[in-house]
N, C-alpha and C positions, 0 to 999 in steps of 0.2 A: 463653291457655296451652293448648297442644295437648295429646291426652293423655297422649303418653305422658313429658311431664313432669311434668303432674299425678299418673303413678302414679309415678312418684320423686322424689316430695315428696309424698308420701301421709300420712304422719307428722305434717308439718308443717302441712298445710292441716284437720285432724283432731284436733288439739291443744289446750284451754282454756289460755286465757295466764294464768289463773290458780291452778288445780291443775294443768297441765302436763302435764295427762294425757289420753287421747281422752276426746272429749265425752261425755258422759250426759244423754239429752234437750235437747240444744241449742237454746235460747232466744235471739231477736233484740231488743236492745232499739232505740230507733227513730234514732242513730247509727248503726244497722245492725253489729254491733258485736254478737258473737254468744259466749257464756256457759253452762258448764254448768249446767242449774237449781239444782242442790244450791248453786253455787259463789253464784249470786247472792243466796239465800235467805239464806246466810250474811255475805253486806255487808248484807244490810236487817238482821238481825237486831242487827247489830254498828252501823246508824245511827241518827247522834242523833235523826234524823228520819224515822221507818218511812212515812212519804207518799213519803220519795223516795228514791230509787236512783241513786247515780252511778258513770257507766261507768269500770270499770278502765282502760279503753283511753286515750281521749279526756277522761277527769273534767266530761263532761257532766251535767246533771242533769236525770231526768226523774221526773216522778210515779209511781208504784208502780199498776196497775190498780186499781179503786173497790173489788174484793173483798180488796184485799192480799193474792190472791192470785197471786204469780208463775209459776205453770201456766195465766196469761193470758194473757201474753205469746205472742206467734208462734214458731210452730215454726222453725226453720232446715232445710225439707226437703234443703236441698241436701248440708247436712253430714252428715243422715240417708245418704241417698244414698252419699256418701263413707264414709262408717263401712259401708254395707253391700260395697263396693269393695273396700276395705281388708281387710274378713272374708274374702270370694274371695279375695286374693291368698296371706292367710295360714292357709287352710283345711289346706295340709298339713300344716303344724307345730301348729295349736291345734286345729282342727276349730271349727266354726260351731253354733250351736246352733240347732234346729229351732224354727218358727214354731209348732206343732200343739204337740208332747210334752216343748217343754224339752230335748231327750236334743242331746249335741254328738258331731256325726262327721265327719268329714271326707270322706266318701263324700254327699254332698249337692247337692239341687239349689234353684237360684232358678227363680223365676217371677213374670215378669217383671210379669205381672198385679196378682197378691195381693202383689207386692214383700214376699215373706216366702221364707222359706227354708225345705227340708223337707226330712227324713231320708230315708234308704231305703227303711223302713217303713211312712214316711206319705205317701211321694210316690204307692204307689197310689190310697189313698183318695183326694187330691186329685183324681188324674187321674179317677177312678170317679164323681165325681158329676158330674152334668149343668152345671151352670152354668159351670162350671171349663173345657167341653167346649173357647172357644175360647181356650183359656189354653197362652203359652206356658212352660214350664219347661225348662230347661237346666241339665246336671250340670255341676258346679262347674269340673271338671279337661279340661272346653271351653270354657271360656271364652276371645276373642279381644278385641285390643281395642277393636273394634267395638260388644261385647256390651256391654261397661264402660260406656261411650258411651251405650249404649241406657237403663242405671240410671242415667245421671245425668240424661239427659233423662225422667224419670219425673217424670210427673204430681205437683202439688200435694193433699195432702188435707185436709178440712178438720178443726179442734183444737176443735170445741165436741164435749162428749161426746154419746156415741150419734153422731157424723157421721165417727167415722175414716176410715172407709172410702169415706168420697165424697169426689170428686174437688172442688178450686174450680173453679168454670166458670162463675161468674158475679160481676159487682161492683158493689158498691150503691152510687149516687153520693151517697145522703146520708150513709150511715155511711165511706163512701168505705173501704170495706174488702173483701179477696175473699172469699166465700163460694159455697157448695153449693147443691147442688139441695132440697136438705132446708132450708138455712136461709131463702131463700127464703118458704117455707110457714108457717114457724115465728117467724122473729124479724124479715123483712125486710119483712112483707107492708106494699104499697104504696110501696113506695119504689120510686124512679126504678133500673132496671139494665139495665146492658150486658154483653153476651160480655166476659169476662177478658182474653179476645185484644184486642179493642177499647180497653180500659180501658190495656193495656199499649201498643199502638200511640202511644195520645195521650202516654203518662206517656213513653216512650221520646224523639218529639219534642220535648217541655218539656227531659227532661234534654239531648237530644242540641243543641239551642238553646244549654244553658249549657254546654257541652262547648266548643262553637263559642266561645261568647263569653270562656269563657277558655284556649280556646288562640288567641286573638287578643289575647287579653291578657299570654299569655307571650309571643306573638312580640314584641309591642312592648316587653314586659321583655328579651327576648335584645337587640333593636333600641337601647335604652337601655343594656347591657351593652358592647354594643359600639359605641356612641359615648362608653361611660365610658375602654372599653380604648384608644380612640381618641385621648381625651382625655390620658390615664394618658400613651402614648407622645407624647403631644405635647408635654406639660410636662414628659418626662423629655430629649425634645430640645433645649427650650428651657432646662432646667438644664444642660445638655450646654455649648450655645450660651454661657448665662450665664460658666459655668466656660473655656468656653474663652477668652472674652474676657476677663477677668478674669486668665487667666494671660497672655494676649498683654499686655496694658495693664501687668501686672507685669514680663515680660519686658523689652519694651521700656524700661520705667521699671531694671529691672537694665544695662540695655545702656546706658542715657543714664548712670548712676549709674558704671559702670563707666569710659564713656568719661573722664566730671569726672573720677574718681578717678586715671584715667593721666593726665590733666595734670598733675593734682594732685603725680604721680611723675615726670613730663616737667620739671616747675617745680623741685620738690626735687633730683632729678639734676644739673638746669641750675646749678641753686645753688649744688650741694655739689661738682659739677666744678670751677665758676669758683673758687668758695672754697678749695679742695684745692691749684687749682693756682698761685694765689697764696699759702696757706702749703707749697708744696714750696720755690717761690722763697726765701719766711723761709728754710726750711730748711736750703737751698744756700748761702745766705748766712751764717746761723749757723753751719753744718760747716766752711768754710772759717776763718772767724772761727777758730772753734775750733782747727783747725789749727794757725793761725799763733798763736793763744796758747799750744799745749801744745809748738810747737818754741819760742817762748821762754822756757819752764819747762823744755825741756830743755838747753838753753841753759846760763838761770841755772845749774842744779844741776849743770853741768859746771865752771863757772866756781865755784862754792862746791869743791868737789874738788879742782880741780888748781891753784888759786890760793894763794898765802900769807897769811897776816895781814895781812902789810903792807900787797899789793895788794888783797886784798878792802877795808881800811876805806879806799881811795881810790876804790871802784867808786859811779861815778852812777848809782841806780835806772832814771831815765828815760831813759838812753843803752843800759840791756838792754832793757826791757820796752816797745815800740811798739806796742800790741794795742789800736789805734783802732778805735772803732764799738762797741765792747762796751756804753755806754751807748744807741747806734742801736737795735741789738740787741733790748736790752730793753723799748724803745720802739715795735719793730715789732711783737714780740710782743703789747704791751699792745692795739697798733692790730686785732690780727685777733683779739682775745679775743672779743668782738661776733659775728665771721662763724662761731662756731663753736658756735652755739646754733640748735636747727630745731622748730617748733613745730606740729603740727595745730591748728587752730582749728576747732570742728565749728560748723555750720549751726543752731545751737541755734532755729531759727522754723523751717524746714524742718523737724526734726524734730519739733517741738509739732505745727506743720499735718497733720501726716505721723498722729501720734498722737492729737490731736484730730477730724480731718476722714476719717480714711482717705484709702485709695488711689482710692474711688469709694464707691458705693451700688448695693444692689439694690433695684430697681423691682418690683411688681406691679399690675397693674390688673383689672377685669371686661372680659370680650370679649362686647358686648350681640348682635354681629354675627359671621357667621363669613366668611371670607376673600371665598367665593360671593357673600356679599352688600354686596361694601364693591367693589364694580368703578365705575368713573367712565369713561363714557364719552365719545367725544367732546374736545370741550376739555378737561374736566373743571372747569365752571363749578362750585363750591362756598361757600355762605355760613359765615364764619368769623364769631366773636365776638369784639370790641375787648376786650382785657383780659383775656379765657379764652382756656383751650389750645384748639385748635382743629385738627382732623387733615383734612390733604389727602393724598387718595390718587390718583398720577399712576400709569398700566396703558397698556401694549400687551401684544397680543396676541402669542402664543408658538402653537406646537404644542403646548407642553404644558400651556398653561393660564395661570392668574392666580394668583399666591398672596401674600397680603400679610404683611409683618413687620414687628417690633416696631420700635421706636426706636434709631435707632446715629448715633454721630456719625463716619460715616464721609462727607456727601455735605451739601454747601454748598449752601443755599437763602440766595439774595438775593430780598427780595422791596419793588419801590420803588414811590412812586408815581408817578403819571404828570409830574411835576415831575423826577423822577429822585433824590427823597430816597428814605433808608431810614426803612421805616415800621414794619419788624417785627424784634423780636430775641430771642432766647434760642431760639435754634434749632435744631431736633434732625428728625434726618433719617432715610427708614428704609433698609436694605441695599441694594447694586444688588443684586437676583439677580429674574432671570425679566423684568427692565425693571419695576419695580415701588419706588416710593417714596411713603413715608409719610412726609408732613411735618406737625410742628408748631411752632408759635412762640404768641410774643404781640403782637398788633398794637397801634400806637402810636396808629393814628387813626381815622377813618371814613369809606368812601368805597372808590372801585374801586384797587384795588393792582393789579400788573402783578409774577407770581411768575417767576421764572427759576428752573430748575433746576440748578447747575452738577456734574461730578464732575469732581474734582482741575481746577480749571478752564477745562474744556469745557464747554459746553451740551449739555442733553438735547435728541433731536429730538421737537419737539411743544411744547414750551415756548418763550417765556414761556407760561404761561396767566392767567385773571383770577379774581381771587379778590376776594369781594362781602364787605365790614366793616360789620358794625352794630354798633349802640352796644349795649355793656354793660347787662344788665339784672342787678340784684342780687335773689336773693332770702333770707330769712331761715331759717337751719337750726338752728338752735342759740340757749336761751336758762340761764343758769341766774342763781344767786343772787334771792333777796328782802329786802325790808326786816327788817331786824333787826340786833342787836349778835351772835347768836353765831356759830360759827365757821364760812366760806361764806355769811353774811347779807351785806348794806350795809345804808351808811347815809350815800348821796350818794355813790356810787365816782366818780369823778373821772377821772384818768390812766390810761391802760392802755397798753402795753408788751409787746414778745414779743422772744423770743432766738429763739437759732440750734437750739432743742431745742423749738421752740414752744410755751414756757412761758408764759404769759401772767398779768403782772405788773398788780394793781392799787391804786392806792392807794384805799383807805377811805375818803371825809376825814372825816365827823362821829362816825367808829369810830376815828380817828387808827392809823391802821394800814393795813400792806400786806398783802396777802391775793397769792398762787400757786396760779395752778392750771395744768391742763393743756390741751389741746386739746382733749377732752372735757367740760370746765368741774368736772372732780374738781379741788376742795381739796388742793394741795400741803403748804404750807405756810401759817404765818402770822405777824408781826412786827411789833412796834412797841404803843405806850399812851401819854393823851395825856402829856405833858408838855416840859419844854425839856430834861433832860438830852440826854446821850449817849445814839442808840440812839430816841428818844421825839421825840411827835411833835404839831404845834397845826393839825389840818386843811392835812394832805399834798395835794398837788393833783401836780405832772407828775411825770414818770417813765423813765427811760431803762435800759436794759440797757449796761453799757460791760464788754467781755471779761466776765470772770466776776463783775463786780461790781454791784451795783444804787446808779441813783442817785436821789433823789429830792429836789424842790423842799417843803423844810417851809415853807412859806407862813406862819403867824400867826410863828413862831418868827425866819424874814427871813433864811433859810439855806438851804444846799443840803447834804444828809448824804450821805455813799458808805457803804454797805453791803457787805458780805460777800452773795453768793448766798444764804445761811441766814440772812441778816439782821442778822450780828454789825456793828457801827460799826467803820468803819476810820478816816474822818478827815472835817471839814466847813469850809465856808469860803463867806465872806458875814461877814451879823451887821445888824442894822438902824439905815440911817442912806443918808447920799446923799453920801460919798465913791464913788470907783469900785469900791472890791474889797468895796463894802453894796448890802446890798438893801433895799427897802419894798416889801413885800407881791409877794414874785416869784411867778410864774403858771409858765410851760411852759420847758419843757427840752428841749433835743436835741443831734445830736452834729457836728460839720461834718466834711471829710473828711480834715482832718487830726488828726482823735480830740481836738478841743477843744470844750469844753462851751459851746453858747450859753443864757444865761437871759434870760428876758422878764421886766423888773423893772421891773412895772407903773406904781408910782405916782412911780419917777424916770422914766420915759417916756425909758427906753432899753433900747436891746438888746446887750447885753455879752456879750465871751469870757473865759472861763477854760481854761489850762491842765490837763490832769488831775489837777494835784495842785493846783488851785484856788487858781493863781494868776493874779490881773488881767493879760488880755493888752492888751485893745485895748475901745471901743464901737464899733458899727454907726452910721455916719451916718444919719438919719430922722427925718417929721417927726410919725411918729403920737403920738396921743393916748391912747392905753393901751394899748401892746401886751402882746398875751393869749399870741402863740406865735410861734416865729420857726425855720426849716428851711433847711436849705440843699439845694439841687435840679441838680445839673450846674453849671454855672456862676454860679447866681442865689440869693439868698435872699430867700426867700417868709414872709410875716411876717400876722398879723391882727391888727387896731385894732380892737378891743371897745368905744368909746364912738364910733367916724367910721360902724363898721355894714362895714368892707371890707376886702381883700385885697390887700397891695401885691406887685409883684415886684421885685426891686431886683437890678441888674448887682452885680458886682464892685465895681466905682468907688462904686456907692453908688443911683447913678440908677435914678429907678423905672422901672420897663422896661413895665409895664402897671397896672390897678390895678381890682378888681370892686366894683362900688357898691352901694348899701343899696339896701332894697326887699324884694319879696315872690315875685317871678318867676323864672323861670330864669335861673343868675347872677347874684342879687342875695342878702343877705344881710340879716339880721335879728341881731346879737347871734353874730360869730363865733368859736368856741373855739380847739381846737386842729387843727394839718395835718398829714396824713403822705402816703405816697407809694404807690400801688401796683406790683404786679409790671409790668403793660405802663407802667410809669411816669406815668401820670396822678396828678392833683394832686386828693387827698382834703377836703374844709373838713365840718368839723362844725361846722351850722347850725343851733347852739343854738336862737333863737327861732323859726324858723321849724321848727323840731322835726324836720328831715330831713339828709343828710348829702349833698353835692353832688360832683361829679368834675367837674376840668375838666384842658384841656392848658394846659403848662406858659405858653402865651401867653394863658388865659386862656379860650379858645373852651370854651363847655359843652358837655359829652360827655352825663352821665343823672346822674337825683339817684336816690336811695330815701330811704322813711319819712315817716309823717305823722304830726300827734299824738295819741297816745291811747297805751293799754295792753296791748290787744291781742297778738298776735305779729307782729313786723316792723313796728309802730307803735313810737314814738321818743315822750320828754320830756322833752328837753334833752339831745340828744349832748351832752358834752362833749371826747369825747376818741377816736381809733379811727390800727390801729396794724394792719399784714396779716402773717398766717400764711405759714409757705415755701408751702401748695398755693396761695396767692391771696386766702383767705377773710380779710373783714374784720372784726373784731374794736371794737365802739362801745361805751362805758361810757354806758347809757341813767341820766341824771345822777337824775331825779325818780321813776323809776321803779323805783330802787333795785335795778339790775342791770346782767348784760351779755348783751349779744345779737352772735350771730357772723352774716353775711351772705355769700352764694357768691354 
């Protein structure tokens, strides 16, 4: 602060922030953090704790000096200093009061020496004694700001008493404090000391070190500030982005919607023309009609008028009245009764879809990478994972750079393999802008693929490139439930199930009940107690989600019950026995694609459809010996024999199209459960005895397995059952182990 805004803020730098008023003997405590002495006397006084003092400013706490005396404390020379400032500026209006006699005049001078002030009276004596000789003194009303200057740079002195008047000019490194020429002699003797100047030198590089270190620490806070703001605006473009597409997708869905709905008025118009203008024609025809019936009533009633008695009772009705077709008439009209009724009929599933699914979804994800560091150069040779999302990013070079974006289905990636099949699908592409595309999919198989790029059916230049597929590695993320009966325990879970809200559905069995939870393995809900009513249940085993309803195989009971979402019973059908619409002891349940229920009804050693409302349609020709679980896969139904130890796949016709055999090895099986399906479409088996759950393609070839046996996390004893989340993640009911465990 230069001075001379220190002397227009003189007030304020001179001020106790707690009596508010210039200081009086100003004391430092070691916050540095400066106090009139009376002011602080009066917080110890007022503490619970007279050892300590805490700063009004800051509410530090420090110990009170050994004497509890606070006239121990350090002086604040500097304030001194200022308060004598402050006296000089306001010597005209109050006058200053003398160092020597007490007396206050405004006629006075400083020196600079004795840093005291002296009257008119006394400034001779001062000047008249010898030691004063090289002293300077200066009347008040010459003061420049120069002078000002000069008392603040005035010397420290030191606060033990009898040493006022001496200067600090030295500092002891064991008490690490400054002191005088006198202290020295008296209370420092033998201690290590340096020049004051020296002492300040070293202590100035210490602080100026931490100065440095954190003003390198705000830069990198600015630095961080402005990669936040960076950030801020980026995600506010990409809400931008989101919304705009979001309204385009809507638009265009307006404009399609519009379009149907002018046919919809193009059809009605067509109609109501053609209709119109076949009854104008009735109409023409009726008015004429009409006509010629109202001149033979005019007719008649001329003939009643001007006729006699005698000749009216010879007159023949049917030689006046000829008005043929009037029953036609009546009969056309009946015919076009029909064409004069016009109906909307609304899209009532379109609209459910509409209202259940939305118009789309928004996305977020973590960006581990930034744009800089996701460049592919060259080919862009990249290893993708069979079964996980996996992002290729294709770049050329611009003038202005690289920049990559999110996912858009605006840009068609075929990607085949060297046979010329498709091997990858669910495909989403990223923007063209800048030549820059982000692809991801899910690969079908293992092995080198051959990726093309297409936009609106051109190839990109630079493409095809080759993209390297390894087999799927699963690992374990998630485990909950334990043994036990209460609510979130098992006791043998069995089945497990997911919907379109990735709800995750289990059956209990030795708890006879289903248990809901969520993707997080949180307790939903819960339903069912053992018995045979309605609603109740004899060791539940499979499990299916159908629209909003749940179904489940009650197994000791030799039925299959549908459920309400909440659990309520709607209706059941089975019953135990070895006609076709009974079961003996049915195991697995799932759904085919035309939303008919297949059940595995083990101990008739068939595999049967029902209707949705559980009516016997048809069996599955086959020839296993206890089928445990039966799916259907694109064109094939894939089915597991629990007592042969194997996996058949069976065509349409019925023929088994491959088959996996017992054993202990890769593709071999031990006691198989139930099947499901993953997102890259791979073929799931829960391998019960061998206590791990294997993946294969749909012809059978082994892709990877996980799990082995024991307790541990991502140890398995006795899959019985596993069913995958919309992100991918697999979902196994660890049968022995009295839980469930999720897999990515």
């Amino acid at each position: 602060m230069d001075i001379k805004t220190l002397l227009d803020n003189l007030h304020e730098e001179v001020s106790c922030s707690v009596c508010m008023c210039k200081f009086t003997d100003p004391k430092q405590l070691p916050c540095l953090h400066s106090f009139c002495l009376h002011c602080l006397n009066g917080i110890q006084r007022t503490s619970a704790n007279p050892n300590v003092i805490a700063c009004p400013e800051c509410r530090q706490e420090f110990r009170v000096p050994e004497s509890r005396n606070l006239q121990a404390l350090p002086t604040n020379f500097r304030i001194n200093s200022l308060l004598d400032v402050l006296a000089i500026k306001e010597c005209n209006t109050s006058g200053v009061k003398c160092g020597n006699c007490d007396k206050k005049s405004e006629h006075s001078f400083y020196c600079f020496q004795c840093c005291a002030f002296w009257c008119d009276d006394c400034i001779g004596l001062h000047n008249g004694i010898r030691a004063n000789k090289e002293h300077h003194a200066l009347a008040l009303k010459d003061f420049q700001d120069q002078d000002f200057e000069s008392i603040l740079k005035r010397p420290a002195f030191c606060g033990k008493p009898g040493h006022e008047r001496k200067e600090l000019e030295f500092f002891c490194k064991t008490c690490e404090a400054a002191i005088c020429y006198s202290c020295i002699a008296t209370l420092h003797e033998g201690h290590p000391k340096i020049l004051l100047d020296e002492a300040a030198n070293e202590r100035k590089l210490h602080v100026q070190a931490a100065i440095d270190s954190q003003k390198q620490r705000a830069l990198q806070m600015k630095e961080n500030i402005a990669r936040i703001q960076a950030d801020c605006a980026n995600i506010q473009a990409q809400v931008d982005n989101v919304k705009k597409d979001a309204q385009m997708f809507v638009d265009n869905m307006i404009a399609v919607l519009e379009a149907k709905k002018q046919e919809i008025f193009n059809d009605v118009e067509k109609k109501a023309k053609e209709t119109l203008q076949l009854l104008g024609t009735q109409q023409c025809k009726v008015e004429s009609m009409l006509k010629s019936i109202e001149a033979e009533i005019e007719k008649g009633e001329q003939i009643l008028k001007r006729r006699t008695s005698a000749e009216i009772t010879k007159l023949d009705t049917n030689t006046i009245f000829q008005a043929d077709g009037i029953d036609d008439g009546g009969h056309d009209e009946c015919h076009f009764e029909n064409l004069r009724h016009f109906v909307f009929i609304q899209n009532e599933m379109l609209m459910n879809k509409v209202n259940s699914r939305g118009i789309g979804s928004f996305r977020s994800f973590p960006s581990k990478t930034v744009a800089q560091q996701s460049r592919a150069e060259g080919e862009g040779i990249r290893e993708a994972t069979a079964g996980l999302k996996a992002h290729i990013v294709v770049t050329t070079r611009t003038a202005d750079g690289v920049q990559c974006y999110e996912e858009r289905d605006f840009v068609k990636v075929e990607i085949r393999n060297r046979h010329g099949n498709d091997c990858a699908t669910k495909v989403l592409v990223g923007d063209n802008k800048n030549g820059t595309y982000k692809i991801s999919y899910f690969a079908k198989e293992t092995g080198t693929c051959e990726a093309s790029v297409k936009v609106n059916g051109e190839h990109i230049q630079g493409s095809p490139f080759k993209v390297q597929i390894k087999a799927r590695q699963y690992k374990p993320v998630l485990s909950f439930g334990q043994e036990g009966s209460s609510f979130g325990g098992f006791n043998q879970p069995w089945g497990v199930a997911v919907n379109e809200h990735d709800e995750i559905a289990v059956t209990d069995r030795k708890n006879h009940r289903v248990q809901i939870f969520d993707a997080t393995g949180s307790l939903l809900r819960s339903f069912g107690c053992k018995g045979d009513q309605e609603g109740e249940f004899n060791e539940p085993c499979g499990i299916v989600f159908y629209n909003d309803k749940i179904v489940v195989v009650d197994r000791n009971n030799h039925r299959v019950q549908v459920l309400s979402a909440q659990g309520e019973f709607l209706y059941q059908f089975g019953g135990e026995g070895n006609l076709d619409h009974q079961f003996n002891l049915p195991l697995g349940i799932s759904i085919d694609y035309e939303g008919n229920f297949i059940v595995a009804d083990s101990r008739n050693k068939s595999i049967k459809v029902f209707s949705p409302r559980g009516h016997f349609l048809r069996k599955i020709r086959t020839t296993v010996t206890f089928p445990f679980h039966c799916i259907q896969h694109d064109n094939y139904l894939v089915l597991s024999d629990y007592e042969e130890n194997c996996v058949e796949v069976l065509n349409v016709e019925g023929a088994v199209m491959c088959k996996f055999g017992a054993g202990y090895g890769d593709g071999e099986f031990n006691s198989p459960f139930c099947l499901s399906v993953t997102k890259a479409e791979h073929l799931i088996v829960c391998d019960g005895g061998n206590h791990r759950v294997q993946v294969f393609e749909i012809t059978g070839k082994f892709v990877t397995k996980f799990g082995s046996f024991g307790s541990g996390k991502g140890k398995l004893n006795v899959p019985v059952s596993a069913a995958v989340l919309s992100d991918g993640k697999v979902v196994v009911s660890d049968f022995l182990n009295h839980r469930v465990q999720v897999f990515e």
